[in-house]
Structure formats: C-alpha cells, structure tokens
C-alpha positions as CSV (number, residue, x, y, z in Angstrom):
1,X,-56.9,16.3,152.7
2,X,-58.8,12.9,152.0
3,X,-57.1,10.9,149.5
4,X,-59.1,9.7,146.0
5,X,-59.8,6.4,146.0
6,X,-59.0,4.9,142.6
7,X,-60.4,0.9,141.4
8,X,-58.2,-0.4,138.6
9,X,-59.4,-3.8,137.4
10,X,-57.2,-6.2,135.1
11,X,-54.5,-5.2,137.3
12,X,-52.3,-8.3,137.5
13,X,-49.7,-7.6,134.2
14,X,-48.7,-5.3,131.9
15,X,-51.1,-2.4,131.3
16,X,-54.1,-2.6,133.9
17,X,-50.3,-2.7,136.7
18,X,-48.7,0.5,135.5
19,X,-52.0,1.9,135.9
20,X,-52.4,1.1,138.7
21,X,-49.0,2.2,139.4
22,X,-49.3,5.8,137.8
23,X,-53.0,6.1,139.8
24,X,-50.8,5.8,143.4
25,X,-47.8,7.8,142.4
26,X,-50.0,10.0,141.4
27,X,-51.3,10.4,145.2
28,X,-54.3,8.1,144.8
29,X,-55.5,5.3,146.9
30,X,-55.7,2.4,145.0
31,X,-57.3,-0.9,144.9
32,X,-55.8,-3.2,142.3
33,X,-58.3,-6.1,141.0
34,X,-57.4,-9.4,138.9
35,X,-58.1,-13.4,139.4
36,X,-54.5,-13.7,139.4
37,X,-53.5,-11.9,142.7
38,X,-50.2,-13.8,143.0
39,X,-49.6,-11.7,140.5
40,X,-49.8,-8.6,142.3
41,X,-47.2,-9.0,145.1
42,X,-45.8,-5.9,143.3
43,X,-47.8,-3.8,144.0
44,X,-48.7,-4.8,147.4
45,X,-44.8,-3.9,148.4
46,X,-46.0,-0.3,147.2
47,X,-48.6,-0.1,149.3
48,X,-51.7,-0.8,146.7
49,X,-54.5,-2.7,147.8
50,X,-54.5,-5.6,145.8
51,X,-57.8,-7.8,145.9
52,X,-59.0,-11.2,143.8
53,X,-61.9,-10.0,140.7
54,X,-63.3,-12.0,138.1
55,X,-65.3,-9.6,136.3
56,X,-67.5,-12.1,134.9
57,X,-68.6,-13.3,138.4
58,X,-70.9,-10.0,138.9
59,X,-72.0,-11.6,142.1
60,X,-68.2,-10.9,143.5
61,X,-68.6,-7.2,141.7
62,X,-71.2,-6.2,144.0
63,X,-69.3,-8.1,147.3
64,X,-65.7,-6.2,146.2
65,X,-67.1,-2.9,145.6
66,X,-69.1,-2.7,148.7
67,X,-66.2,-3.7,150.8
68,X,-64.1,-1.1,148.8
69,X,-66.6,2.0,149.2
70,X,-67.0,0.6,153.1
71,X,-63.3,0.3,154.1
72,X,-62.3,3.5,152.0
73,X,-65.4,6.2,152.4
74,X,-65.9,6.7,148.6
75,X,-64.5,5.9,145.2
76,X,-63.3,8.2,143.2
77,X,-62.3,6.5,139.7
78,X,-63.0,3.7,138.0
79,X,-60.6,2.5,135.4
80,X,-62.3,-0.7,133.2
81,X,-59.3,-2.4,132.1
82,X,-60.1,-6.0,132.4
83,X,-60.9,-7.5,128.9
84,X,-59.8,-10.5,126.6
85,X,-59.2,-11.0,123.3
86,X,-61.5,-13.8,121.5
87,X,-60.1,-14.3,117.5
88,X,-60.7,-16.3,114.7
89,X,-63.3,-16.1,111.7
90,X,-66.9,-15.5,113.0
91,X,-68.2,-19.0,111.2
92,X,-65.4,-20.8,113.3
93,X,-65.7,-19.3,116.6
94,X,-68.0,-21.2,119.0
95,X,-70.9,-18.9,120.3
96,X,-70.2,-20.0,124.0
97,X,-66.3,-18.0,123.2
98,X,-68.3,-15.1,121.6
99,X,-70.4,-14.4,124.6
100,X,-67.6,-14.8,127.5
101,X,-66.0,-12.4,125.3
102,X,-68.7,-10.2,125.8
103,X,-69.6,-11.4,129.2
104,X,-66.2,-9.7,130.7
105,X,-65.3,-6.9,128.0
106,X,-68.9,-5.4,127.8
107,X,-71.2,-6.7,130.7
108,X,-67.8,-6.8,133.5
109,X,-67.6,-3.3,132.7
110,X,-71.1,-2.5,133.0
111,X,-71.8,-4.4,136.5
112,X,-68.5,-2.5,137.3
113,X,-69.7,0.8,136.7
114,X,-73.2,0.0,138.0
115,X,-71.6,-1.1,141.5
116,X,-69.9,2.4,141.8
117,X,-72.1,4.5,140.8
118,X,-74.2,4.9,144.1
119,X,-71.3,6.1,145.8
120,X,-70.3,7.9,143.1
121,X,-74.0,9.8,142.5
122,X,-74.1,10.7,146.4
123,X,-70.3,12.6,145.7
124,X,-71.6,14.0,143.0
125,X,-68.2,13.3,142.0
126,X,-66.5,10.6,139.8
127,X,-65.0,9.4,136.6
128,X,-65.4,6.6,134.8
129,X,-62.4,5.5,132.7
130,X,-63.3,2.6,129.5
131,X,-60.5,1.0,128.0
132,X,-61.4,0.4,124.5
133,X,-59.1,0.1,121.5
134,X,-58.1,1.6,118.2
135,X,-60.3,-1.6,117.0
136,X,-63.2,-0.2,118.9
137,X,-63.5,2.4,115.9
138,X,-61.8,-0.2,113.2
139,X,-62.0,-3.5,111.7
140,X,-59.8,-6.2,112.4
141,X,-58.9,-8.8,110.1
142,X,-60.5,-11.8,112.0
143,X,-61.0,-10.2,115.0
144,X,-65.0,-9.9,114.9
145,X,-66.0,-11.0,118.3
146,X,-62.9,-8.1,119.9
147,X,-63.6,-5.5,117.7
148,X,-67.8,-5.5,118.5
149,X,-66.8,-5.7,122.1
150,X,-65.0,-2.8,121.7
151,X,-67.6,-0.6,119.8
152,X,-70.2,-1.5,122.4
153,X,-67.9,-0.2,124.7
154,X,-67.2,3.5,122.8
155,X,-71.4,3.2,122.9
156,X,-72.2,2.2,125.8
157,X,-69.9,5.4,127.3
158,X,-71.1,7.3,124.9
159,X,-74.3,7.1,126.3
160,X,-73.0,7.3,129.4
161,X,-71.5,10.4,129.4
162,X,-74.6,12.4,129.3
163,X,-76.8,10.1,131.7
164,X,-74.5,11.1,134.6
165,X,-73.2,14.6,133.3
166,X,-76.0,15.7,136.0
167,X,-74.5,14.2,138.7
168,X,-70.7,15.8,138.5
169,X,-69.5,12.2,136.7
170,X,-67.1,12.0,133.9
171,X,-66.7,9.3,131.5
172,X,-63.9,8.9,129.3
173,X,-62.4,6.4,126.8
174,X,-59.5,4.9,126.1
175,X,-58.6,4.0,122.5
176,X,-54.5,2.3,122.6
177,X,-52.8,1.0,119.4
178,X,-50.8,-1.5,119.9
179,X,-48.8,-2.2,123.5
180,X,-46.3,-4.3,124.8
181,X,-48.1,-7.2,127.0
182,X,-49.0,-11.0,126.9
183,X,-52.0,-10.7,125.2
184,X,-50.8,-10.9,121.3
185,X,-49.6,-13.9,122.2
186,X,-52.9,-15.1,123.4
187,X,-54.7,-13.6,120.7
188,X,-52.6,-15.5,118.3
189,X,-52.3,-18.6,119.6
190,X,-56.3,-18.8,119.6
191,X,-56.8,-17.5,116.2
192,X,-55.0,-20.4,115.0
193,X,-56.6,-22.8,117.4
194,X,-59.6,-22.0,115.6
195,X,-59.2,-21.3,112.4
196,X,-55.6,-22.6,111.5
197,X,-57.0,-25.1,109.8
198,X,-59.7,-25.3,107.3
199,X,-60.8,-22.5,104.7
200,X,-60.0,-18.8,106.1
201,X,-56.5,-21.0,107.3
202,X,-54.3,-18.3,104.7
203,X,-56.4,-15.4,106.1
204,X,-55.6,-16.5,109.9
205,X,-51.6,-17.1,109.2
206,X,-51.6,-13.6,107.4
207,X,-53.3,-12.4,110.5
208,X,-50.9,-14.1,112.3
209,X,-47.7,-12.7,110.4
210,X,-49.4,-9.1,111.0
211,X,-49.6,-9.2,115.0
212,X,-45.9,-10.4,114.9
213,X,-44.4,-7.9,112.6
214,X,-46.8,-4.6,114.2
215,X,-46.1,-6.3,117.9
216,X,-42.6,-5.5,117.1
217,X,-43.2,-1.8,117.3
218,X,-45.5,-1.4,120.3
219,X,-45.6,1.0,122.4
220,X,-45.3,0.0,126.3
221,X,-48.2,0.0,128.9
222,X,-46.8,3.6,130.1
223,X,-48.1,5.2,127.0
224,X,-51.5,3.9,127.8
225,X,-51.4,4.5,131.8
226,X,-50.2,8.3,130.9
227,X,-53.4,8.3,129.2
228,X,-55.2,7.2,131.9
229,X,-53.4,9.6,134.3
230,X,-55.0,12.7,132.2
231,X,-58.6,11.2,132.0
232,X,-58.3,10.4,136.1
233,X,-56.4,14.0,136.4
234,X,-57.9,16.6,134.1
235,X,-60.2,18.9,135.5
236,X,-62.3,18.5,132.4
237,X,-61.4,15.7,130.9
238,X,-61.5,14.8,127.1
239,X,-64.3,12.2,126.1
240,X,-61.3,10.0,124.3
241,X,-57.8,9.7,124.6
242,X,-55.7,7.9,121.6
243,X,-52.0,6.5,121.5
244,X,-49.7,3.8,121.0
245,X,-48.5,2.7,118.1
246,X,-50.9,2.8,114.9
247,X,-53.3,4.4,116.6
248,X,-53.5,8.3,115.7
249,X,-52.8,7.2,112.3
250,X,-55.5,4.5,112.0
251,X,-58.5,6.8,113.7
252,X,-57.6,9.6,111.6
253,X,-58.0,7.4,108.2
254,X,-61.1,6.1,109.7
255,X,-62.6,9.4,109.7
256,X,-61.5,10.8,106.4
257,X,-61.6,7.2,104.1
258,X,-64.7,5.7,103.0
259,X,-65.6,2.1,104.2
260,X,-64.8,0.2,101.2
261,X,-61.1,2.4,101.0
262,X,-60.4,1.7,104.4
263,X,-60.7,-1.7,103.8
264,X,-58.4,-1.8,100.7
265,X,-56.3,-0.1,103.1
266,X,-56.2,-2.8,106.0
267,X,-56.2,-6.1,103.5
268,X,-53.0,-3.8,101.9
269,X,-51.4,-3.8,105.4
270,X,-51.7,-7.2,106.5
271,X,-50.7,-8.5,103.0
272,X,-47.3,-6.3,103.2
273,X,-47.0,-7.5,106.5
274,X,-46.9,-11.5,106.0
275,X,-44.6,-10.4,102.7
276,X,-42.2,-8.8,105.5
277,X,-42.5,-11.7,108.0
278,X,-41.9,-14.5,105.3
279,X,-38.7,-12.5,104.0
280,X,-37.3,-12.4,107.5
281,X,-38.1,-16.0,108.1
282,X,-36.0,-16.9,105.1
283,X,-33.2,-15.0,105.7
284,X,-33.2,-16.5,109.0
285,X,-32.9,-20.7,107.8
C-alpha cells in the first residue's frame, strides 16, 4: 500500500516538529519545511524528509513542491503552519512589518496551497490543514496586524472548502490557545520594541504582563499536533478543531457575548493579569 505523502511547513521548532512528528508516526511520508534546516537534524535521524522553505519566497514554493510531488508520486496533506507574529499598536507598527506579516501568514499559505493543488485535483484526493488561532476569531490587545492575519486565514478556508469540495479535497482549520514555543517571546520582545515607549507604552507592558502570566499555563505543541492528526486522519473531517489553553473557553464567549461585552471581558483579563504579574514581581525583590 502507497504511503500518504504529508508537507508540514514551519517545521524547524516547537509545533510545526511534533507535527511533523505525529504525521510519520502516524504512517505518513513526510516532508518537513523551514529556513532553519539545521534545525531539523531531528527529524532527519527519524527518517523525515527535511528540506530549506521560506514561505515568502513563492518562487522557491513552486521549485519545492514540484520536486516533492516528482520525487514522491502525489501529496496527500498539506499542513500551513509557518507564520509569525507582528505586535505592537497599529499607529506604531511600520507598514513594511504589517505586510511581511501578511506576506508569510496569508499569501505563504495561499502560494502553498495553490502549488498542491494540481496534484491534489488529479487525486481527487487531499486535505488542506490552516493553522489559525483562537485570535483568528478574537481580539488581541495590540496584536492587530496577527489577529487580521488570522481571520483572513479562517476566510480564505472558508471559502475554500466549498471551491474544492468537488474535487474529493478537505480543508480544515486549526484554532490553538496558547502553546508552549519560542514565539511569545518573540512576540513580546517586538511589542515593546515598538511601542514600549511612547503613548499606548502602559497598554504594551500590560500586554506584556498578560503573555507572561497566560504563557505560564500553555498547553504543549502535542495538543495542537493531536489536532492536526484528526483533521489529516478523519475520514470526514471537522471544518475546525479548537484546543490549548484559553481556547474552548474564549471561542465559546465569542459566540454568545456581544462585541462591546467581550471587550469588557478581554481589557478585564489583561488588567487582572498585570495585577498578578506585579504582585509576584514584588514578592520576588
């Protein structure tokens, strides 16, 4: 029996790597992407094929996917799960930030899934799996640039879904809360960069103090690559699959509350959190 051929892109750390683990224990071929394929020596002692990406070079989409549905006869899944997170107050932000942000979260995944899909139309077989976020659903204090990334993202499969119903292809996303990996620290570390200083410089540090104190309580990259495992899995998938920490909660207030409620709601939260944070700063001097 052929073996499915899975692409998992964003693979070098935390969650994109236990997907890509999951995928192959899971009986899959896989082809692990990144730009930081030193990273990835990991998984190559497993026996994943691991190969350089930068989803914002769409030229070397079209060159890595070819070679992919070449070497391995067809391509089975797609899992987006390269993306950055670009914060800091929308005045403050340069444009040039906002667009790379959009450049790989939105159009990376888009050239991706346009560079499978010819193989995947001629199967009449596939699924297409979109990591988006609780934020793709929710505001995020600060976080304006992310958060409309990730709602293009729920649309843009949305959308999906019923273009290539005809042709036997899932789509299916993924909406995490928060998880274990390197990229609050990131996130963090810019936010202040760019608006540290200056008049939303209270807003950013109570921000700040949320990430640290909710970070606390994340939930690990399995949680998300379980996920994954179902949408790749499932013989009729589900259109979304939520979890991680904050996440059911969240989504479920989104759809009952009323805009102006659920932002009492989140200003509450990340005022309670900077009161925590600032209490266990003290006791600690």
């Amino acid at each position: 029996m052929t073996k499915k051929v899975a692409i998992v892109t964003g693979a070098s750390s935390g969650i994109g790597k236990q997907i890509a683990k999951n995928l192959f224990r899971n009986g899959m071929d896989v082809y692990a992407l990144a730009r930081r394929v030193y990273k990835m020596n990991e998984l190559d002692d497993l026996g994943i094929h691991t190969l350089h990406l930068d989803v914002a070079d769409q030229d070397e989409i079209d060159e890595v996917v070819s070679r992919i549905a070449e070497e391995a006869g067809r391509i089975d899944v797609l899992v987006n799960n390269a993306g950055l997170g670009t914060f800091g107050s929308v005045e403050e932000v340069d444009l040039s930030e906002g667009e790379y942000e959009f450049k790989v979260n939105v159009f990376g995944m888009v050239k991706m899934i346009q560079a499978v899909l010819p193989t995947m139309r001629e199967q009449r077989s596939g699924r297409i799996i979109n990591m988006s976020s609780m934020d793709g659903k929710l505001a995020s204090l600060m976080g304006a640039w992310y958060v409309g990334s990730k709602f293009a993202i729920e649309g843009i499969s949305d959308s999906l879904r019923m273009e290539l119903k005809p042709f036997g292809i899932d789509v299916a996303v993924i909406e995490p809360g928060a998880i274990e990996s390197n990229w609050k620290g990131i996130a963090i570390d810019k936010l202040m960069e760019v608006s540290g200083d200056g008049p939303y410089a209270a807003m950013a540090r109570q921000t700040g103090d949320f990430f640290a104190l909710a970070y606390k309580f994340a939930s690990t990259p399995r949680v998300v690559a379980r996920m994954v495992d179902r949408a790749a899995l499932a013989r009729r998938p589900k259109t979304r699959y939520a979890g991680g920490t904050g996440a059911i909660p969240m989504l479920w207030a989104r759809k009952v509350l009323p805009d102006r409620c659920l932002d009492a709601l989140n200003l509450a939260m990340y005022k309670y959190a900077q009161r925590i944070v600032n209490k266990q700063t003290a006791f600690n001097r």
